[in-house]
C-alpha positions as YAML, in Angstrom:
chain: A
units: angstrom
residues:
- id: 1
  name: UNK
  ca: [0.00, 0.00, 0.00]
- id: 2
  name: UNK
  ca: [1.28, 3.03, -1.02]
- id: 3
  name: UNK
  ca: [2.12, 5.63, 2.11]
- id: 4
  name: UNK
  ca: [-0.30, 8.24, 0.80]
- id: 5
  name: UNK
  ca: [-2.68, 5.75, 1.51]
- id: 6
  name: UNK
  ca: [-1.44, 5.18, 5.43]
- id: 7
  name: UNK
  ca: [-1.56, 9.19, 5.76]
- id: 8
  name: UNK
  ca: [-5.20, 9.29, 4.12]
- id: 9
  name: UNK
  ca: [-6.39, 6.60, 6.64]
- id: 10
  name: UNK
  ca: [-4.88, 8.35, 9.95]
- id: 11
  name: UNK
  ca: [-6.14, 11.69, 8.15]
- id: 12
  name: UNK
  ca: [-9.80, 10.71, 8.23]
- id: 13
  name: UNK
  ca: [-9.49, 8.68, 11.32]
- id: 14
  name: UNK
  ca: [-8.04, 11.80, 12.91]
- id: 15
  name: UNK
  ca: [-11.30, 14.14, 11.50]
- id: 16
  name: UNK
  ca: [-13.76, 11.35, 13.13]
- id: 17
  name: UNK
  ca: [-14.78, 9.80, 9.61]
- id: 18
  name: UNK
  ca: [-15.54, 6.49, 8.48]
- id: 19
  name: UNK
  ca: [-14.07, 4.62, 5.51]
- id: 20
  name: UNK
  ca: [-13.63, 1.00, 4.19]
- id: 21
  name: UNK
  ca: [-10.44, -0.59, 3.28]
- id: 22
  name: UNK
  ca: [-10.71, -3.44, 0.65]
- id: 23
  name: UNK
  ca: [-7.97, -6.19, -0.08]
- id: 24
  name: UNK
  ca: [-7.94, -8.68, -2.41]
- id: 25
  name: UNK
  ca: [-6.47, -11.48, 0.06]
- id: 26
  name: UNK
  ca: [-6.73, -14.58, -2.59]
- id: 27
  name: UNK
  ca: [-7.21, -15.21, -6.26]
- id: 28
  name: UNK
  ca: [-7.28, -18.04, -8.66]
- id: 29
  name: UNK
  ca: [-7.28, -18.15, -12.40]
- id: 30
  name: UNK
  ca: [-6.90, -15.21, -14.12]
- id: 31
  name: UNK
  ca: [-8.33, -11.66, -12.39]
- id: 32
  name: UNK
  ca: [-8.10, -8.18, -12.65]
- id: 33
  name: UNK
  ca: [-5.81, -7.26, -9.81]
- id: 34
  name: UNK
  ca: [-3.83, -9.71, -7.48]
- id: 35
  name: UNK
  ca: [-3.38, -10.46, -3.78]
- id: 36
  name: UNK
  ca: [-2.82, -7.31, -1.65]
- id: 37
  name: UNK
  ca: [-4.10, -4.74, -4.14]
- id: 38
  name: UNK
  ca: [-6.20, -2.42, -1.83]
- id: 39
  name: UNK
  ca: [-8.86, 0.48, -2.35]
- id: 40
  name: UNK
  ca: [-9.91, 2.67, 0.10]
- id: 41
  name: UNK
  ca: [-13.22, 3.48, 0.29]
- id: 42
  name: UNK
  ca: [-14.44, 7.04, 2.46]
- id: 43
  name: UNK
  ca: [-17.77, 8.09, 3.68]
- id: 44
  name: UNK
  ca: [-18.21, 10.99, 1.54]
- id: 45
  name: UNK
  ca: [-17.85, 8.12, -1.62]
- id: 46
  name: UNK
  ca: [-13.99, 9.01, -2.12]
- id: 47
  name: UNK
  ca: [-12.05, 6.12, -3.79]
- id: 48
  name: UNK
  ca: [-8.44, 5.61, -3.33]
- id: 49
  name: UNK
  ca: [-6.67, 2.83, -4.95]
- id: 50
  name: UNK
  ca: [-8.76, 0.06, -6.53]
- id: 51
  name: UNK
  ca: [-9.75, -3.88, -6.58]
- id: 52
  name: UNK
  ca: [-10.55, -4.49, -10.43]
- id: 53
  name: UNK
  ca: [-13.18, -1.75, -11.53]
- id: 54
  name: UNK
  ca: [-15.94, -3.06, -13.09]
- id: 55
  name: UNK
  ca: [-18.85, -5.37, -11.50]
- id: 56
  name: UNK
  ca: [-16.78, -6.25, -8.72]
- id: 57
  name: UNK
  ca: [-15.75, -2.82, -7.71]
- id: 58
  name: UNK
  ca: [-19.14, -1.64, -7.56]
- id: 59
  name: UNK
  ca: [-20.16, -4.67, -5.06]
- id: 60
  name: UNK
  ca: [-17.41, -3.69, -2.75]
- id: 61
  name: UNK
  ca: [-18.37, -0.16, -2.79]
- id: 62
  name: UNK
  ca: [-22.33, -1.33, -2.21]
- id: 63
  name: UNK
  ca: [-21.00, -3.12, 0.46]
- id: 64
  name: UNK
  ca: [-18.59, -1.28, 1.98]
- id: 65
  name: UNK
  ca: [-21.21, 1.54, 2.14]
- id: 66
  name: UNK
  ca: [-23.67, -0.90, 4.81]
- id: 67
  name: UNK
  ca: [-20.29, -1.65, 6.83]
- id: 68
  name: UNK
  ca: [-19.11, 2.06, 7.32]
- id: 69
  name: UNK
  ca: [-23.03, 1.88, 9.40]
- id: 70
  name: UNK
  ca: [-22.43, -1.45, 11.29]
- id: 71
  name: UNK
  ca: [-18.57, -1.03, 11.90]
- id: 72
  name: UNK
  ca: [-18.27, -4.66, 10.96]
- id: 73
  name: UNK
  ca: [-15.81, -6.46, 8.40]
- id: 74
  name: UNK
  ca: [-16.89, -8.71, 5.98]
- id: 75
  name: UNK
  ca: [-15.29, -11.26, 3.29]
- id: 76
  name: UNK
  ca: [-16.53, -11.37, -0.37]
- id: 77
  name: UNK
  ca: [-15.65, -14.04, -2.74]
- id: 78
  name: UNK
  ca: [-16.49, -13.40, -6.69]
- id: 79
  name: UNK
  ca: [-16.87, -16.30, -9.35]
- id: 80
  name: UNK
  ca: [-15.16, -14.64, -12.81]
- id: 81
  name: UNK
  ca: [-15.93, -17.81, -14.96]
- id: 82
  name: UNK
  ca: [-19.34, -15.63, -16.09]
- id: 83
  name: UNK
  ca: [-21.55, -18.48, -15.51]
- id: 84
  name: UNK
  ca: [-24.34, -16.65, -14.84]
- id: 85
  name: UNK
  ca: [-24.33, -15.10, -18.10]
- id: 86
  name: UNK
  ca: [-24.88, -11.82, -17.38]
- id: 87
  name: UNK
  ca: [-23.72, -9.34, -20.31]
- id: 88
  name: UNK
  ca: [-22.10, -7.10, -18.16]
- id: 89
  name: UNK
  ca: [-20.22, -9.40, -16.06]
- id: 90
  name: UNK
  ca: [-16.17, -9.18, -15.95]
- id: 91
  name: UNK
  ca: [-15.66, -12.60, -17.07]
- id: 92
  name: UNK
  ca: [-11.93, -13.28, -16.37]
- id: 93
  name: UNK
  ca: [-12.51, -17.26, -16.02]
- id: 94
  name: UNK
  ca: [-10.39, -17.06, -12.35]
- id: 95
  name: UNK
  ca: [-12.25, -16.24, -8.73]
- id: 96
  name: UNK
  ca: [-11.23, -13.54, -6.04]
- id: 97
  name: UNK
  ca: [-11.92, -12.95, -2.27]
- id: 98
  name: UNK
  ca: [-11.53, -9.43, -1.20]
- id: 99
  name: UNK
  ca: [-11.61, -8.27, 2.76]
- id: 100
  name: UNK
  ca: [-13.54, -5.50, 3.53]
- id: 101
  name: UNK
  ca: [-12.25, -3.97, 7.23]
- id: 102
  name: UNK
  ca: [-14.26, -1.33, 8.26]
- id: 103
  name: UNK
  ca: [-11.73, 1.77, 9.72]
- id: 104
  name: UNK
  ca: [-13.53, 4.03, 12.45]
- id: 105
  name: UNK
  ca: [-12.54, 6.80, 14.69]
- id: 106
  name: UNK
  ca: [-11.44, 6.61, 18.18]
- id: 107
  name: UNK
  ca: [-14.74, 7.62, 19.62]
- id: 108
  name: UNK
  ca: [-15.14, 11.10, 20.89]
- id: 109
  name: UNK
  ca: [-16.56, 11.76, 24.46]
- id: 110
  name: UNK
  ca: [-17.45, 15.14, 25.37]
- id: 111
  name: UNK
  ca: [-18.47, 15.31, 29.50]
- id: 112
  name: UNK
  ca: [-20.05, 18.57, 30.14]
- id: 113
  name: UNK
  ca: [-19.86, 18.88, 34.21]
- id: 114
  name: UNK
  ca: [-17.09, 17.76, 35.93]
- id: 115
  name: UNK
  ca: [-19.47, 16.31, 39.56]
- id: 116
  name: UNK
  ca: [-18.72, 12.98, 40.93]
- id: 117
  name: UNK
  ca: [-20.49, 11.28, 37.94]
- id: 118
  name: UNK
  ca: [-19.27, 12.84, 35.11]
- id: 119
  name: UNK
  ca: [-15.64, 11.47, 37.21]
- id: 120
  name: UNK
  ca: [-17.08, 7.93, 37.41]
- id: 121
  name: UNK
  ca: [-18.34, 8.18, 34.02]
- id: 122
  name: UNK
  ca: [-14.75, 9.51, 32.37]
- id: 123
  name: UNK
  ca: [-13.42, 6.20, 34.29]
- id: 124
  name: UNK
  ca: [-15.46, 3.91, 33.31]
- id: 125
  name: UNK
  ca: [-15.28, 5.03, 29.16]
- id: 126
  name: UNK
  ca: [-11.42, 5.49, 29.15]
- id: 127
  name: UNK
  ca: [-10.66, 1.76, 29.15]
- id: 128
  name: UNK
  ca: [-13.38, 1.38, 26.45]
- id: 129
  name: UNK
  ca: [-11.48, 3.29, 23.99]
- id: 130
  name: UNK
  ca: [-13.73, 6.56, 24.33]
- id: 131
  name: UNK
  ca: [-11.42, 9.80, 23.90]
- id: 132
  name: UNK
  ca: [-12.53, 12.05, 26.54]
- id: 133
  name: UNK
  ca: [-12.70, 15.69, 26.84]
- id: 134
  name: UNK
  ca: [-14.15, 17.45, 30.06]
- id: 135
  name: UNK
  ca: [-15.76, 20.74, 30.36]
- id: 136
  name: UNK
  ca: [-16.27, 22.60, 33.25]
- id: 137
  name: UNK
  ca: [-16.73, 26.38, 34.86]
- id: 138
  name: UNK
  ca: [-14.44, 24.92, 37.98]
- id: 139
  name: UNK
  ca: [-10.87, 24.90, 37.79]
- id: 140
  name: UNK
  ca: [-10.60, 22.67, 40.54]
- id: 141
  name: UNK
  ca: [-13.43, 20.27, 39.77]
- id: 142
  name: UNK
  ca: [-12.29, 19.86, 36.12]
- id: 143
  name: UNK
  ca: [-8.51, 18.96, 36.90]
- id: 144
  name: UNK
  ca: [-6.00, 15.99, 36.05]
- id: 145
  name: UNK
  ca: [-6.15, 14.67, 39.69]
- id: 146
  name: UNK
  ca: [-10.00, 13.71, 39.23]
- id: 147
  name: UNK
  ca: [-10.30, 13.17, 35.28]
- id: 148
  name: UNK
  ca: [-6.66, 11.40, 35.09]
- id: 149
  name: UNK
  ca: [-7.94, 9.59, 31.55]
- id: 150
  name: UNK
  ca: [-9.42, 12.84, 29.70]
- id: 151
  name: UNK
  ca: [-7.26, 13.72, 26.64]
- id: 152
  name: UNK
  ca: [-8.54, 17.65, 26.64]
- id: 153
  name: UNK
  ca: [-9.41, 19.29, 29.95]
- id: 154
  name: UNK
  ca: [-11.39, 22.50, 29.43]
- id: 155
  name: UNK
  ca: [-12.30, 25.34, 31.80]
- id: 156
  name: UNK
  ca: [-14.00, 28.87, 31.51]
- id: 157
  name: UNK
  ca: [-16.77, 30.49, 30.62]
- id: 158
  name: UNK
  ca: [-19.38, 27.87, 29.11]
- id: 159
  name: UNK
  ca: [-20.76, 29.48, 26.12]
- id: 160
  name: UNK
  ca: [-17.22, 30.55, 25.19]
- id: 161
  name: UNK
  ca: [-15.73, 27.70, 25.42]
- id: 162
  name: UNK
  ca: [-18.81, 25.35, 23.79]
- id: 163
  name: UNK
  ca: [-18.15, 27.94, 21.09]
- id: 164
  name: UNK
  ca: [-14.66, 27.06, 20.65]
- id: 165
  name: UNK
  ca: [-15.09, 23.17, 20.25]
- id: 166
  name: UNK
  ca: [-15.42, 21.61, 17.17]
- id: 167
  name: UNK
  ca: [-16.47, 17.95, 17.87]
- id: 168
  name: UNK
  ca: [-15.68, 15.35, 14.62]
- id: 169
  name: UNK
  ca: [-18.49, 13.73, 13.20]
- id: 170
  name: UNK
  ca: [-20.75, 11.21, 15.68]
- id: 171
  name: UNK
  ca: [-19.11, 12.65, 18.48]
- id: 172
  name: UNK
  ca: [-20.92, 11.19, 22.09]
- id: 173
  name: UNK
  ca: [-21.95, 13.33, 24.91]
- id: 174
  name: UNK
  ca: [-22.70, 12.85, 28.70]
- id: 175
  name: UNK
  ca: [-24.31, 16.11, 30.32]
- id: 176
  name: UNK
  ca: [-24.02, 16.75, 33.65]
- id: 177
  name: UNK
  ca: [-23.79, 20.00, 34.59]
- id: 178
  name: UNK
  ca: [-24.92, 22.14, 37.77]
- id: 179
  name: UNK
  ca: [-27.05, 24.48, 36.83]
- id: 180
  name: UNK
  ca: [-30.30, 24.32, 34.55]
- id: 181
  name: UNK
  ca: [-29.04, 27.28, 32.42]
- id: 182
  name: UNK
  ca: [-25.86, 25.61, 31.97]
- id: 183
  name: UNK
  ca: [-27.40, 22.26, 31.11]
- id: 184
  name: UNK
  ca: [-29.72, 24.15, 28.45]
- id: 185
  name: UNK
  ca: [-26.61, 25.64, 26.82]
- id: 186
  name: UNK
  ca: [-24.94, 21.84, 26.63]
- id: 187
  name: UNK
  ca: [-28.03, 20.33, 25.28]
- id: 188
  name: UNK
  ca: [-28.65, 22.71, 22.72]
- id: 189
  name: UNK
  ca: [-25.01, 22.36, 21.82]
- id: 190
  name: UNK
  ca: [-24.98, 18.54, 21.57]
- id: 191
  name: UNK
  ca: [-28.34, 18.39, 19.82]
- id: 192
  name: UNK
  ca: [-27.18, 20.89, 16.74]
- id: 193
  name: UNK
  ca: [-23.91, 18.21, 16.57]
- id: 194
  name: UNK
  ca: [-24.21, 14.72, 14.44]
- id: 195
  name: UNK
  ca: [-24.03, 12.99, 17.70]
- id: 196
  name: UNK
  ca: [-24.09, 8.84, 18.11]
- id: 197
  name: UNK
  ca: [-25.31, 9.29, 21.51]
- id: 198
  name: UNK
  ca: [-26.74, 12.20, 24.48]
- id: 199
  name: UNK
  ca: [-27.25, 11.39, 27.08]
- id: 200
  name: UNK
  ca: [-27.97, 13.52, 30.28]
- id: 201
  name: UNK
  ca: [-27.94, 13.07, 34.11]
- id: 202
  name: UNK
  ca: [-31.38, 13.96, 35.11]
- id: 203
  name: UNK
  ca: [-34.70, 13.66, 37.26]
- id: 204
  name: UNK
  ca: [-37.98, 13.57, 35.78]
- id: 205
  name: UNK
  ca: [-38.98, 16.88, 36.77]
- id: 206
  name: UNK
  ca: [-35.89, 17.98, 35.44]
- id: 207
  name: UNK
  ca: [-36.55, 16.49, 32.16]
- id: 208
  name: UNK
  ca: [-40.44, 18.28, 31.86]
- id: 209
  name: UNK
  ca: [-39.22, 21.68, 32.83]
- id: 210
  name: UNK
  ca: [-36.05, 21.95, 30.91]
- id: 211
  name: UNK
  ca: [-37.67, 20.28, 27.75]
- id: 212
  name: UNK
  ca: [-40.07, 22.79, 27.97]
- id: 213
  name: UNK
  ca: [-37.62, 25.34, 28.40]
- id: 214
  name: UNK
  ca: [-35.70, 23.57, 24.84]
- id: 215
  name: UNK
  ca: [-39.31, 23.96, 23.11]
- id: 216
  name: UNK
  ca: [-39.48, 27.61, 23.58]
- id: 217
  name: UNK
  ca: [-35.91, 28.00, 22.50]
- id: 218
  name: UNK
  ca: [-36.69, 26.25, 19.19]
- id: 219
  name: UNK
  ca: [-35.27, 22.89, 19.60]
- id: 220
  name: UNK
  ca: [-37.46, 20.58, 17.84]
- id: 221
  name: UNK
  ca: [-38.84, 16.98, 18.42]
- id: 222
  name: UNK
  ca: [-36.95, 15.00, 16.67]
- id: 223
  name: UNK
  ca: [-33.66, 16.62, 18.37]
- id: 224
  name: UNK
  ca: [-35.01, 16.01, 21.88]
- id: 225
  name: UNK
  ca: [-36.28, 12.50, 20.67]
- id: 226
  name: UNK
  ca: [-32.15, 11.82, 20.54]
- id: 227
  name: UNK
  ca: [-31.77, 12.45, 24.14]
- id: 228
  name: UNK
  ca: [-31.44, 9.71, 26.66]
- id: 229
  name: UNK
  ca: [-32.57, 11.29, 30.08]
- id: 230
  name: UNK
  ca: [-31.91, 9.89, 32.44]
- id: 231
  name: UNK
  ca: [-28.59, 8.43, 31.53]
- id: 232
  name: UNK
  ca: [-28.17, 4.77, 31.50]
- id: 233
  name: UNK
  ca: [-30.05, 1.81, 31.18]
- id: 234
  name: UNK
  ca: [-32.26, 1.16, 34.29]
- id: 235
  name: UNK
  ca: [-30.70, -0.78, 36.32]
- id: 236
  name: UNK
  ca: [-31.88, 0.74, 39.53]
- id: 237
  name: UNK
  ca: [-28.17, 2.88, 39.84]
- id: 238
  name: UNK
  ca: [-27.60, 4.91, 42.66]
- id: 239
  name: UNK
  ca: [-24.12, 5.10, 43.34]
- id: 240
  name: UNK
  ca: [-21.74, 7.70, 40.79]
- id: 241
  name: UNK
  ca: [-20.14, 4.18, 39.52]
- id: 242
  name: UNK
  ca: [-23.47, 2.41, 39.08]
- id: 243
  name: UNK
  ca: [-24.76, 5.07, 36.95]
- id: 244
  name: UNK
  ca: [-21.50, 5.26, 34.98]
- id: 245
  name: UNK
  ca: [-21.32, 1.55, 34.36]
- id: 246
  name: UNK
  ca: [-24.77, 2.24, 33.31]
- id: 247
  name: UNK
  ca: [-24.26, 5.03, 30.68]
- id: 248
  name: UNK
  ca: [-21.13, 2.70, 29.56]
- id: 249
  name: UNK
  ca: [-23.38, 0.23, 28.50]
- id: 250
  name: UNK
  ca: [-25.42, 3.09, 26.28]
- id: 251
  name: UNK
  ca: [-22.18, 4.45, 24.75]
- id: 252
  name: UNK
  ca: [-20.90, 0.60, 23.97]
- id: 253
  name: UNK
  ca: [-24.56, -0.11, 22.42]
- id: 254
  name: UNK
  ca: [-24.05, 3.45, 20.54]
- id: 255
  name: UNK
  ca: [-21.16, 2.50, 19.21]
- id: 256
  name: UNK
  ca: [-22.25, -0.61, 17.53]
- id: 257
  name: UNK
  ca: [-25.33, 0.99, 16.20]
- id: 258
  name: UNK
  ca: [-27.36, -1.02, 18.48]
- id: 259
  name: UNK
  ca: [-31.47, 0.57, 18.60]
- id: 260
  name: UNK
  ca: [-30.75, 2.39, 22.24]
- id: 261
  name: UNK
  ca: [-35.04, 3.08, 22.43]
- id: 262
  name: UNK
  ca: [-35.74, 0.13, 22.60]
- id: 263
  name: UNK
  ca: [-32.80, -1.33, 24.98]
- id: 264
  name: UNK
  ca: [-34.09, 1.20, 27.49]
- id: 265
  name: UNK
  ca: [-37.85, -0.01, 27.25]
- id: 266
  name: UNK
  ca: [-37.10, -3.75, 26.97]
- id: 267
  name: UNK
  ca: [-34.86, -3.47, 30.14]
- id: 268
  name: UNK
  ca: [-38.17, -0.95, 31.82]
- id: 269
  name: UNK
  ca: [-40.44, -3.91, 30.69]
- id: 270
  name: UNK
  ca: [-38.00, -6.48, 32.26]
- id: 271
  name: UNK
  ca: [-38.14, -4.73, 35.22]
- id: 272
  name: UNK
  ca: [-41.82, -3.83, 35.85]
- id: 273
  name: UNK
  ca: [-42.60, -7.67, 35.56]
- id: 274
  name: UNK
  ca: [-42.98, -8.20, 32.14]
- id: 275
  name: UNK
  ca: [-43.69, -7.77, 28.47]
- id: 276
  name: UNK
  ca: [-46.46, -6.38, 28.82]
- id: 277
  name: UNK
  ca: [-46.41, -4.55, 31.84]
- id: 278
  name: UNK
  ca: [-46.31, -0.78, 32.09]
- id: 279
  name: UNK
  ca: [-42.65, 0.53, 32.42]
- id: 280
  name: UNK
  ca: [-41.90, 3.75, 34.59]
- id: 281
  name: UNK
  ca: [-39.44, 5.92, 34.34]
- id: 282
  name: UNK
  ca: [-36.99, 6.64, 36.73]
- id: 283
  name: UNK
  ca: [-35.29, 9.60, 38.84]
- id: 284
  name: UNK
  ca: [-31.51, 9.87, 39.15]
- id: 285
  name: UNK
  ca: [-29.51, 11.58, 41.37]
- id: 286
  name: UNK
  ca: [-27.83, 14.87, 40.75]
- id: 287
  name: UNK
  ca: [-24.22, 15.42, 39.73]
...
């Protein structure tokens, strides 16, 4: 692989993109490229290097294009003979198997509050790869002694400083902030991002008054509709580490594109005795 190609992986992987590398890992007969010719295939449908052209090609980019969603790999093996006698097949008379490895970002976790949770929380994503940032109004809250595996450590004025961030593409944020103003300014931050995952510390009177509060500010539905409040699944968490090792699980079922609604009301069901049993949602503490 040529080292342009290296630097165009780390590139995107650095900016929080997606892509799709493809190798050709086996052939037989004749074909149109050979073992260990590679294309790389981006989210925005930028092609660098290739596998053949033709028929094949376009498979691998069909494919490549549902991968980049699951974050999954996948091997594809094409007959060549033209047996199926279809008039635009690439009929070489030989077979290939390509790999298709899926190449995603280190995941980006922004923590907005810098309370005993949002600590537990930071510990309990580090070690799952997350790459953490913390933001805070309190120098001594938001310091290296208590958030020992953030990457970025941010303090000051909130709306200057959620002006000055620039999260990559499906970024994740946790919310936890003190105040209700401040928690307004995060949410309506996070919600105008292409975020993978919200998810906010919160009661359920909370929730009523400071959705409210999002309505009149112009937030719409479907932007609230993204919000997991409160945080976690319900597993009955009290403790700062039980509700981190509950949000964990969210930003691990995030990640793999897993449907996060309906986690939260099968585990609601589970718990209220049953399928068909009314769920109810839960308080949480505060920060």
């Amino acid at each position: 692989m040529r080292e342009d190609l290296y630097e165009t992986i780390a590139a995107l992987r650095a900016g929080g993109r997606r892509a799709v590398l493809a190798i050709v890992i086996a052939h037989r007969g004749a074909s149109p490229r050979k073992d260990a010719a590679k294309m790389l295939l981006g989210e925005d449908g930028a092609r660098y290097g290739s596998v053949g052209g033709g028929l094949v090609e376009e498979e691998v980019c069909r494919e490549a294009a549902r991968l980049m969603e699951s974050g999954k790999s996948r091997l594809m093996t094409f007959d060549l003979s033209g047996i199926d006698h279809d008039e635009r097949a690439l009929v070489c008379g030989g077979s290939m198997q390509i790999y298709l490895e899926a190449i995603l970002p280190d995941p980006s976790l922004f923590i907005f509050g810098a309370g005993h949770v949002a600590s537990a929380v930071a510990a309990a994503a580090g070690p799952l790869g997350f790459k953490i940032t913390i933001l805070d109004d309190r120098e001594k809250y938001a310091c290296a002694e208590r958030f020992p595996e953030a990457e970025v450590r941010l303090v000051g004025d909130w709306e200057t400083e959620l002006g000055r961030l620039a999260p990559p593409e499906s970024s994740y944020f946790f919310i936890a902030t003190q105040r209700p103003k401040t928690d307004r300014l995060c949410l309506r931050f996070a919600a105008g991002t292409s975020a993978r995952y919200i998810g906010m510390l919160g009661s359920l009177a909370k929730t009523d008054i400071l959705f409210d509060a999002m309505r009149r500010e112009g937030v719409t539905a479907p932007e609230l509709d993204r919000v997991c409040i409160p945080a976690g699944l319900d597993i009955d968490s009290e403790t700062p580490e039980e509700i981190a090792a509950s949000v964990a699980a969210e930003l691990v079922a995030a990640r793999k594109n897993l449907d996060l609604r309906s986690m939260r009301e099968a585990v609601r069901r589970v718990k209220s005795g049953g399928a068909g049993a009314p769920s109810a949602p839960r308080n949480q503490p505060s920060s």
